[in-house]
N, C-alpha and C positions, 0 to 999 in steps of 0.2 A: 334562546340559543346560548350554550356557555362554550365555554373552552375546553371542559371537561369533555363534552358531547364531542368536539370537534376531534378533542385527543381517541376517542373511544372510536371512533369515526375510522379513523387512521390505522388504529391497529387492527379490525377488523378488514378492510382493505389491504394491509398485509398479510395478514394470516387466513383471509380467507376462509376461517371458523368462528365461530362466537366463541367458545368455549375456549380455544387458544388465545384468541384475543384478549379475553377478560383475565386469563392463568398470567398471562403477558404483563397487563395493565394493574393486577394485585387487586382486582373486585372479585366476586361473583361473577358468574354469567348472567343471573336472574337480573343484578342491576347493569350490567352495559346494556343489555339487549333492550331491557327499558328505559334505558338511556337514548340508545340508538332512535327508536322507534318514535320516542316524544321528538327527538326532533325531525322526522321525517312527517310527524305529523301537522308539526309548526308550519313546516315549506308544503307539508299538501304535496309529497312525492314521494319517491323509492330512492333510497341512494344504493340498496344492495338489491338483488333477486332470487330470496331465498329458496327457491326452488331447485337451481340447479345444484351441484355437488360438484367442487367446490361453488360456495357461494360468489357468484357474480357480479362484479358493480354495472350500474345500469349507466346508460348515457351520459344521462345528467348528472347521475353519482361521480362520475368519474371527473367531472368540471367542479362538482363540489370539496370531493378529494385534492384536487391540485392549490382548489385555496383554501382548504383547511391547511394545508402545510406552511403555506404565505401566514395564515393568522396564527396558528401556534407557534411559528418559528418566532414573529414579531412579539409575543407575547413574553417569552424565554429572554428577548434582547429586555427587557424592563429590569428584573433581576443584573443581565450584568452590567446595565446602564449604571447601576445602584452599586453593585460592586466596583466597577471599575469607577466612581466617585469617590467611594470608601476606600480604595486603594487596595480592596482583599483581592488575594490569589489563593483561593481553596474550590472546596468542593470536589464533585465527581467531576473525572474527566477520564475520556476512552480515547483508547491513542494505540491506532493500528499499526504493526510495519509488517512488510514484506519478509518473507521464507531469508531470500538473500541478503537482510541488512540485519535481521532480529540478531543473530548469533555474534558479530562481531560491535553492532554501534549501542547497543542494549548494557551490557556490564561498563562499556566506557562511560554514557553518562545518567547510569537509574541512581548511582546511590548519591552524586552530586547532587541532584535534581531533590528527591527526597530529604533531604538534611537541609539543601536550601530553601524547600518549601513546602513543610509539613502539615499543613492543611489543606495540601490536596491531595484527594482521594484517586492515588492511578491506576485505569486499570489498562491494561496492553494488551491487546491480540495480533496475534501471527496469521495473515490472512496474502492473499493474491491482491494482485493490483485492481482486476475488477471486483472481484468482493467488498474491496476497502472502496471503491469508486460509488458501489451500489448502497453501501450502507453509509458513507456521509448524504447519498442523496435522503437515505429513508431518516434520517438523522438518530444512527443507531451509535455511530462512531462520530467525536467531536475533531479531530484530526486525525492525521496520517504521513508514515514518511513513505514513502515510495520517489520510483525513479522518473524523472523530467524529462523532456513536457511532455505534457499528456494532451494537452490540445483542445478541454472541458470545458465548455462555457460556464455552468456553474461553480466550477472549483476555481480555489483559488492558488498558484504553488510558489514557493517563498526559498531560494537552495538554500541547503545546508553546508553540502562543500561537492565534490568532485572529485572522484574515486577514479583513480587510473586501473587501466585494463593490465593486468603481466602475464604473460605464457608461463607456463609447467610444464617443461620440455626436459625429456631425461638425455641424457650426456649419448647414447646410440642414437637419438632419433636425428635426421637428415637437419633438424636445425642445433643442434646440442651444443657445436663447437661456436656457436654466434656469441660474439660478447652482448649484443643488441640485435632486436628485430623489427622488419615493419610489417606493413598491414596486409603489403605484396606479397609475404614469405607465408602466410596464409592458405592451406585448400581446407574446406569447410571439412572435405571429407577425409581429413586429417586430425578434426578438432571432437573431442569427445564433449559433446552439448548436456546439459538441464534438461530435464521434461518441456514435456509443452504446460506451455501456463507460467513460468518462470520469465519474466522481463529479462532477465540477464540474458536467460536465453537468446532469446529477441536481437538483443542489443550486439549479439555476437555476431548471429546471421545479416543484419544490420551492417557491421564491421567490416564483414566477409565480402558484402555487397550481394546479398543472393537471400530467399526466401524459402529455399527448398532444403530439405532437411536430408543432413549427412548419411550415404549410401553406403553400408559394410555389410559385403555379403556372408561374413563370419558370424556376428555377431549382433544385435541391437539392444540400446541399454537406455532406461528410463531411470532415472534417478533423479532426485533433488537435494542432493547433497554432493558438495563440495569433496568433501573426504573421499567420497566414493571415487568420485573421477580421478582424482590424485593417487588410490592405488590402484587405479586401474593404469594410470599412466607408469607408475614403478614397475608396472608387470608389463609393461612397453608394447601396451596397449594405442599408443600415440599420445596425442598433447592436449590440452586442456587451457583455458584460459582463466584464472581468478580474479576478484574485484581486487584492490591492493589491501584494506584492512584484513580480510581473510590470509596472508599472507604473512603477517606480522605473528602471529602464534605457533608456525612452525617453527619444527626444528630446522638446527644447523643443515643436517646431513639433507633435509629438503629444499632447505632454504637456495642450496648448491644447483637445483634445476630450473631457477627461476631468470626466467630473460625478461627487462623492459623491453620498451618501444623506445625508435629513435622517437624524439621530436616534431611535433606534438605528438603526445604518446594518447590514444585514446581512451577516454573515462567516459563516467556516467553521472549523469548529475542527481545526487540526492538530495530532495525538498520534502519540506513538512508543506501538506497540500490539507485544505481545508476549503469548507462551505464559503460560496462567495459574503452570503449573511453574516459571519463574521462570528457567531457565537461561541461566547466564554474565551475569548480572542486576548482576554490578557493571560491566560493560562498558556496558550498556543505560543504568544512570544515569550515567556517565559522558559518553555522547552527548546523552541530557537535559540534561545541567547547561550544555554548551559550549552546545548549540544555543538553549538558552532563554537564558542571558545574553548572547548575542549576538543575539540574534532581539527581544528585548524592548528596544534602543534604534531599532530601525528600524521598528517599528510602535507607533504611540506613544496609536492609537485606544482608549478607555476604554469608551464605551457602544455596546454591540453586543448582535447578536440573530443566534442563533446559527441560523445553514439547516442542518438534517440533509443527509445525502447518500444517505439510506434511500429507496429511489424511491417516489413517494408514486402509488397505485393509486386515489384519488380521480378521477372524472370529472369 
């Protein structure tokens, strides 16, 4: 039994093809598959069932799957046992964010990051909070920032700071004349929301206190962009809620429809969340350090109340 086998193991249990597995893995087919099979022959069992389409893991496969992940994950930790002795911060490292943080916390700290640490190799994807969730489990992604808590027993989440909530309310709408607002001056079916799949989303209805999704017998609108809802609210379409960094790149003439919250003003908590294993974990705090001392002059909010982004199943 090697680790390779175990590794080859694992991809074909993702992918549910040989062929994709081994495209995956950078072999041939001919050699995983003979990979596969020798050690199926070693244990004198099936770990897949190639008969069906897609191919099946069997029982037992499925038990051997869970601790092939346990023995290659341990085996990954030996390297950065060795790095983090060495004192190196390099290599590849995959580092997810969310739709709603990529656009505004991404230019603030990549090229800090970069110049202070140029032997690592980054790569970033733009993914949902469960996509990012499923692939630190398959360990496709080494971290992740997304919004807190999530409530995972095997992740692990670490904040980076606390992003206050601000209304986008144009100067006609019934709150316009408000110097400040609260949570109360709120009706959901007033607020122009994110698609579904959007945590912020979430975090609004959360807010609202309600799980039910905003009723306009006019209109209904799916977007995942910020912008959008912002001229839909110019066109006095109603009101709209932004995270606070998204708010820092408008203009003046927008800047004029923006209401806080009284005190505590409600935010969302942004953590870099990762495997409980801890892998390539001086890289992880690494990205921690740059992005919170850089994050921590530009949001300077003190009392806050923190919105989950846990979908709240209250009627």
């Amino acid at each position: 039994m090697t680790i390779t086998q175990l590794q080859y193991v694992l991809a074909v249990a993702e992918y549910k093809n040989f062929t994709l597995a081994a495209e995956k893995s950078f072999v041939t087919q001919p050699t995983l598959s003979m990979q596969v099979q020798k050690l199926e022959d070693e244990l004198d069992i099936l770990i897949f069932d190639r008969s069906k389409k897609p191919i099946a893991i069997t029982e037992v496969g499925k038990k051997i799957v869970a601790q092939a992940k346990n023995i290659v994950n341990e085996a990954n930790r030996i390297k950065d046992i060795v790095d983090q002795e060495k004192g190196f911060i390099g290599g590849e490292f995959v580092l997810g964010i969310i739709p709603t943080v990529m656009p505004t916390l991404l230019p603030m700290f990549l090229d800090t990051f970069i110049k202070k640490y140029p032997k690592v190799n980054l790569i970033i994807k733009e993914q949902n909070t469960d996509d990012l969730i499923r692939n630190i489990q398959d360990g496709h992604i080494d971290a992740a920032i997304a919004v807190t808590p999530l409530e995972i027993e095997f992740i692990k989440e670490r904040p980076l700071y606390y992003e206050p909530f601000v209304g986008y309310i144009p100067k006609n709408h019934r709150l316009g004349n408000s110097s400040k607002i609260d949570v109360s001056d709120l009706d959901i079916n007033d607020v122009l929301l994110l698609q579904d799949g959007h945590c912020f989303r979430d975090g609004v209805l959360n807010l609202c206190n309600t799980s039910k999704v905003a009723h306009r017998e006019q209109f209904q609108i799916q977007s995942g962009s910020f912008e959008t809802l912002i001229n839909l609210v110019n066109e006095g379409m109603g009101m709209t809620l932004l995270p606070y960094l998204n708010t820092l790149g408008l203009s003046e003439t927008k800047k004029e429809n923006l209401k806080y919250f009284n005190t505590p003003s409600p935010a969302r908590e942004v953590s870099i969340i990762y495997h409980k294993s801890e892998l390539k974990i001086q890289i992880t705090e690494a990205i921690k350090e740059v992005i919170s001392s850089i994050v921590r002059g530009a949001i300077t909010f003190q009392d806050v109340k923190i919105i989950s982004p846990i979908t709240n199943t209250k009627k």
